[in-house]
C-alpha positions in Angstrom: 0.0 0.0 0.0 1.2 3.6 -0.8 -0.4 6.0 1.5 0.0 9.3 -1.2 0.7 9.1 -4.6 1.7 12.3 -6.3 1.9 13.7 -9.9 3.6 16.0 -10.5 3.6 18.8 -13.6 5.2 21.7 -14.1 3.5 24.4 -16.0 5.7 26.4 -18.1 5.5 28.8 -20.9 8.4 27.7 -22.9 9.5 24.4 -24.1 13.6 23.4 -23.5 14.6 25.1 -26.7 12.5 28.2 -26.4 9.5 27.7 -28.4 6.4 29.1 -27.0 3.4 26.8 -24.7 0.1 28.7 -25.1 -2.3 28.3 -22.0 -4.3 25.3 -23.6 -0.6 23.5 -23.2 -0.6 24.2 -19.8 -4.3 22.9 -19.3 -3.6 19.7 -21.2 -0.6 19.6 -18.8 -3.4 19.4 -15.7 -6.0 17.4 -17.2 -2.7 14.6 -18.1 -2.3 15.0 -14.2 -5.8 13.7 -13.3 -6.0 10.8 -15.5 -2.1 9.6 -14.2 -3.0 10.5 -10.6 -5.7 8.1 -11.2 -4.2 5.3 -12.7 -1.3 5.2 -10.5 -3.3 5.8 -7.8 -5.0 1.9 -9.0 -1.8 0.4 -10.1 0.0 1.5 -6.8 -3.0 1.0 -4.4 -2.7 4.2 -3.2 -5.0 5.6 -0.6 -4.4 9.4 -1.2 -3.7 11.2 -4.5 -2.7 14.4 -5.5 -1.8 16.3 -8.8 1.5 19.4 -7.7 1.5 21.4 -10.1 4.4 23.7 -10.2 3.3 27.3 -11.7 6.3 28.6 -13.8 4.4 30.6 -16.1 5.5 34.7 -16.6 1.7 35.1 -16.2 0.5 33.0 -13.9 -3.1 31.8 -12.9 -4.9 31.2 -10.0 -5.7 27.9 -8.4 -9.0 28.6 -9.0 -8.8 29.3 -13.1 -5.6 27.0 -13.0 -7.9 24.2 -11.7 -11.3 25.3 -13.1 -11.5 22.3 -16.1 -10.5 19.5 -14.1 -12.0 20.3 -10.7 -15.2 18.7 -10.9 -13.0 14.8 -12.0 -10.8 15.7 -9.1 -13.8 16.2 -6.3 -15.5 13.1 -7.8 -12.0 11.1 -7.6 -10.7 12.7 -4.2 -7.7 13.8 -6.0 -6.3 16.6 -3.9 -5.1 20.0 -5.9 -1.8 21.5 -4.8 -0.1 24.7 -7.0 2.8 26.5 -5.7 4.1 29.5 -7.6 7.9 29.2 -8.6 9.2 32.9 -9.5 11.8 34.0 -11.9 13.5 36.1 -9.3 13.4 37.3 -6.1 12.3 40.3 -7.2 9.4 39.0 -8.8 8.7 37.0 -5.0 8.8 39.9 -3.5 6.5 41.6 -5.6 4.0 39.2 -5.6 3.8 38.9 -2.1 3.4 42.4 -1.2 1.0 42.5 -4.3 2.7 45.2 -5.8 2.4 43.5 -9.6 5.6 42.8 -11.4 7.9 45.0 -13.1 
């Protein structure tokens, strides 16, 4: 028995070699999550599940619209939705959590 079984995905806005992911990328990127949080959860008889998603986007969602098109499989499959916000800078840190926008 596995007691959590996590998928992870980082969501980016470039590939390796610098050609450009468009939002819908980043949304396939989630909905991918689900359906592998599910089957591993199964093959790996796993009692929790959870999709981390790693938010590396220059404009980055909310949990809320990052989640919005999957939310609904995830209640119904008690797959728990984590999204933590990985900044280009410092700066950029700092900015966002004094919600002062970014430069």
């Amino acid at each position: 028995m596995t007691d959590w079984l996590l998928e992870l995905k980082a969501l980016c806005d470039r590939t390796n070699t610098g050609g450009h992911i468009g939002n819908q990328g980043a949304r396939d990127a989630v909905t991918k999550g689900i359906v592998q949080a599910r089957a591993y959860r199964s093959t790996q008889n796993g009692v929790q599940a959870a999709l981390c998603c790693f938010e590396m986007r220059a404009t980055e969602e909310d949990d809320a619209q990052c989640f919005a098109h999957v939310n609904d499989e995830a209640t119904t499959n008690a797959i728990h939705l984590w999204r933590w916000v990985l900044y280009r800078s410092a700066d950029d840190a700092r900015m966002a959590r004094y919600h002062l926008g970014r430069p």
